[in-house]
N, C-alpha and C positions, 0 to 999 in steps of 0.2 A: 661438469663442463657444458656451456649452451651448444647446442648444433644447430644451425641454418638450414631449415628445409624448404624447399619450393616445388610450387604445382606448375607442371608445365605442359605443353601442346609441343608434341613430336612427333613428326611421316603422320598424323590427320590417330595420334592416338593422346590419353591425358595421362598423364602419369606424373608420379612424386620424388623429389630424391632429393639426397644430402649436399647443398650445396660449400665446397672448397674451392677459395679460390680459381672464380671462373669457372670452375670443372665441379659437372651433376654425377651423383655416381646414385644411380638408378636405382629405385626400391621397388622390389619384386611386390607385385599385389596389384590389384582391381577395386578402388574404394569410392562410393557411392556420395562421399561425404567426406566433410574435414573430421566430424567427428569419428564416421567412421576408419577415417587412419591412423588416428589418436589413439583409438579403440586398440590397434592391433601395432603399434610401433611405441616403443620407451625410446628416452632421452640414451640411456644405456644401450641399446641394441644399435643405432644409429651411430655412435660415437664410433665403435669399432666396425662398420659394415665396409665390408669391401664390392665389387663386382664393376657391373659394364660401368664405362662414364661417358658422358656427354659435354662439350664443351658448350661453354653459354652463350656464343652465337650460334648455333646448331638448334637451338629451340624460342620457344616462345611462352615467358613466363605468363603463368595465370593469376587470379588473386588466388591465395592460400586459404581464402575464405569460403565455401559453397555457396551457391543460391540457395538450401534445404538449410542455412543454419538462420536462429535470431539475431539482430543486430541489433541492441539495445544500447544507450544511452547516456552519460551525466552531463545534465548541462552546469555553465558555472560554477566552478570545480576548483578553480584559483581564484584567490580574491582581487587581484589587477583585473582581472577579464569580467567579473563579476558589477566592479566600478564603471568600467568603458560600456557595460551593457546593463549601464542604469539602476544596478540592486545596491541596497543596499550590506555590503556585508558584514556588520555587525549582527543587521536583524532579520535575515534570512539562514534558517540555520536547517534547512531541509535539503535534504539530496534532491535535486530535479532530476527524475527520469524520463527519457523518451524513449523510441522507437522508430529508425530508418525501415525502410521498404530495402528487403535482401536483392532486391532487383535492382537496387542504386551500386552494389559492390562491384568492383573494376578493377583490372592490375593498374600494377603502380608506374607503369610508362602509358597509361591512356591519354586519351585526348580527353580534356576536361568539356563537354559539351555545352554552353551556353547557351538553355533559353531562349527562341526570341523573346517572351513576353516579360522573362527577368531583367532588370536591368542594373539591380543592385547583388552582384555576386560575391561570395566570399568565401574565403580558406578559414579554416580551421584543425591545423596539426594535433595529433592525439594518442597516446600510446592506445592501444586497443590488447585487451587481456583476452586470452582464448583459452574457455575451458575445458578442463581436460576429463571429467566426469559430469555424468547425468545427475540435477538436483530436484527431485521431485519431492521434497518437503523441507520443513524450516530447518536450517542446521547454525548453530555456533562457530563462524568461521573467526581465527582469530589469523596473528601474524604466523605463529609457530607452525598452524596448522593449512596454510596458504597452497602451499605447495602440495597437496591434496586434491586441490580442486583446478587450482590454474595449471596449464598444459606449458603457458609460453607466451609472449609478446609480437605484436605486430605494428608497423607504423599505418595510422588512418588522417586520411582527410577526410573531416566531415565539413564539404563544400555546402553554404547554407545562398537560397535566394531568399534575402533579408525583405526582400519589398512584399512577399507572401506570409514569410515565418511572423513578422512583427504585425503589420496592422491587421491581419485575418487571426493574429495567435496559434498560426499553423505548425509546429514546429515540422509535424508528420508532412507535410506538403511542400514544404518550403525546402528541406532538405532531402528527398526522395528520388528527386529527378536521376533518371539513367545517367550513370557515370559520375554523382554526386557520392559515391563512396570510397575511391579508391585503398585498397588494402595491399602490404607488403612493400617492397619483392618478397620480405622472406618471411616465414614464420619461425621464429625464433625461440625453439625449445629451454625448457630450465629445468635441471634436477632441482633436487631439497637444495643442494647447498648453495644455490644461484638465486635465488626467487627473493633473498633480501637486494639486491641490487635494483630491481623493482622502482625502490624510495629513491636513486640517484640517478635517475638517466636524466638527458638531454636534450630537448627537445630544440630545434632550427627549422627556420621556416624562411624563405627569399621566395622575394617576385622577382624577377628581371634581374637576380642577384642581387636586390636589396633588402635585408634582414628585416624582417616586418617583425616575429615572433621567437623567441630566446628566452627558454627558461627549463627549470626542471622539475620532474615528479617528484622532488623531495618539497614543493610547494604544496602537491594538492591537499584541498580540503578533506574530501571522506577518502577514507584509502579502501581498496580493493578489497580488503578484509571485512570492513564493516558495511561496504556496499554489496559483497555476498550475501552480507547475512540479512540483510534487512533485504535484499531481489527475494532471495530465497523465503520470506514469509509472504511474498505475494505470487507467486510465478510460480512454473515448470519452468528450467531451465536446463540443458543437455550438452553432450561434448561437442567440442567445436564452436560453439554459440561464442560470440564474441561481444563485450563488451567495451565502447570505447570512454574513456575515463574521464572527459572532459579537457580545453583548449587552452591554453595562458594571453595572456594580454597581447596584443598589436593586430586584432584583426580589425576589418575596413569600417564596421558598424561603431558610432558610437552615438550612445544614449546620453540624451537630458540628464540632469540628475535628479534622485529622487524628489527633489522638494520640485524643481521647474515638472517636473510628472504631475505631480499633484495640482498647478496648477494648470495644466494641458487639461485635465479632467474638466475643465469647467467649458471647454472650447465643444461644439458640436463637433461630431466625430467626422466628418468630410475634412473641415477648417483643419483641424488636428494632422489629420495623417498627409495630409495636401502640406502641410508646413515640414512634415516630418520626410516625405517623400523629397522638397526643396532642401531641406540641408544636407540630407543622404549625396546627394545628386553633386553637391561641390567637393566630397570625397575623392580625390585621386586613387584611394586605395582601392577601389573597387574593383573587381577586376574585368579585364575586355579583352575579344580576341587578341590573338597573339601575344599575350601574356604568358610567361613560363612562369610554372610554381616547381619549388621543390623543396620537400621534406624529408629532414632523417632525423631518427631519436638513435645514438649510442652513451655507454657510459663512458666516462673520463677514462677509465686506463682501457678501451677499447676491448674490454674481454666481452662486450654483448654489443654487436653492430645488426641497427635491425633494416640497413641499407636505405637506400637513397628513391623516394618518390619524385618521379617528375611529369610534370601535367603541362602541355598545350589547351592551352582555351580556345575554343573554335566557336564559331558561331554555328547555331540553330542551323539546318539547311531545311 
């Protein structure tokens, strides 16, 4: 059965516990790190734990994620999002990986910070996979053997400033900005017998309450299994690290299409991005202060709810 756990700030100390309905019921321990409470807490010992509780106006949720963990990557991950961002997907058959700055991670009621010098902002909803062991050499991950390595789920925005990421090719800069990551409220444990549901969550994404993004992990392209195993032939990887899995269709960026690309290549690169930056700019999707975002991924018969992200866009001060 999954459990809901969250990091929270309480009387100026941090601490973790089992969230029920509203009510934290506190997990004895001192942990350095998401890994490190991974380390020392099962999905089983949590299920049955009893002791103090804390009601959930009485604190103040943290991300579930540490500053000390990796936060790695897929981009283009679904084939609708893949179109709206110009690839082709029939002839792009490689996992894109990146890498956010762990100093972009934020709970999931922060204030989305906007940039002054961004001016083209965007959401990007994401299940984010957090693992539950250290992988320091290549392993065979498959489906059966999933639940080995992932710990549990979490919902991420991975908020991009498109006007950096695209004509600098930045993805590391354009998405890194403080508060550019928010993770949680919850982190959302799985036993073995949970970790197939994984393939059917649902992801919702509203600006202003209007549905931008609606679709499911039963879309994505590489799954969590084969994207271990090919991280794991290039990387150290550790518990807690989290990886988020890529975005589905309806976000604010949309690209040319390949062939109009190929003839952009012929334009000097001022002309080019000068044209690209002008039709970015008649986007309403973009988003501007006082903007509300809000993100949840659960599954249809709600036995896995990884709760509700919601973001204030404010401007730079």
């Amino acid at each position: 059965m999954p459990v809901n756990v969250v990091r929270f700030s309480y009387q100026n100390t941090i601490q973790w516990g089992v969230w029920r309905h509203k009510r934290i019921t506190v997990i004895p321990g001192d942990f350095e790190s998401t890994g490190d409470f991974l380390r020392h807490n099962t999905v089983e010992q949590l299920i049955t734990l009893e002791g103090p509780e804390l009601h959930a106006e009485a604190v103040h949720l943290l991300a579930p994620i540490t500053y000390n963990q990796q936060f790695v990557c897929q981009g283009a991950n679904y084939r609708q999002h893949m179109i709206e961002s110009g690839m082709d997907p029939d002839a792009k058959h490689f996992n894109m990986i990146f890498t956010k700055a762990s100093s972009c991670l934020a709970s999931a009621d922060c204030d989305l910070i906007k940039p002054r010098k961004v001016q083209l902002l965007d959401y990007e909803i994401e299940l984010g996979l957090v693992l539950k062991r250290d992988i320091t050499e290549k392993v065979m991950v498959t489906d059966d053997s999933l639940h080995q390595f992932i710990a549990g789920a979490v919902v991420v925005n991975d908020y991009s400033a498109r006007d950096i990421q695209i004509p600098q090719m930045q993805f590391y800069k354009g998405k890194s900005f403080r508060t550019f990551g928010p993770v949680g409220p919850y982190l959302c444990l799985l036993g073995a017998q949970d970790i197939h549901h994984l393939k059917n969550l649902d992801l919702r994404l509203t600006v202003n309450g209007e549905v931008r993004q609606n679709d499911s992990t039963a879309n994505l392209i590489h799954g969590p299994a084969a994207t271990l195993t090919e991280l794991s032939s290039i990387q150290d990887l550790h518990a807690g690290d989290i990886i988020a899995t890529g975005t589905p269709a309806g976000c604010a960026l949309s690209i040319p299409s390949p062939f109009v690309q190929r003839i952009a290549t012929l334009l000097p690169e001022h002309i080019k991005w000068k044209a690209f930056m002008r039709t970015q700019l008649k986007r309403r999707q973009y988003l501007k202060a006082g903007d509300i975002v809000e993100a949840s991924i659960r599954s249809t018969d709600g036995l896995i709810d990884l709760g509700v992200q919601r973001n204030l866009v404010v401007d730079e001060r």
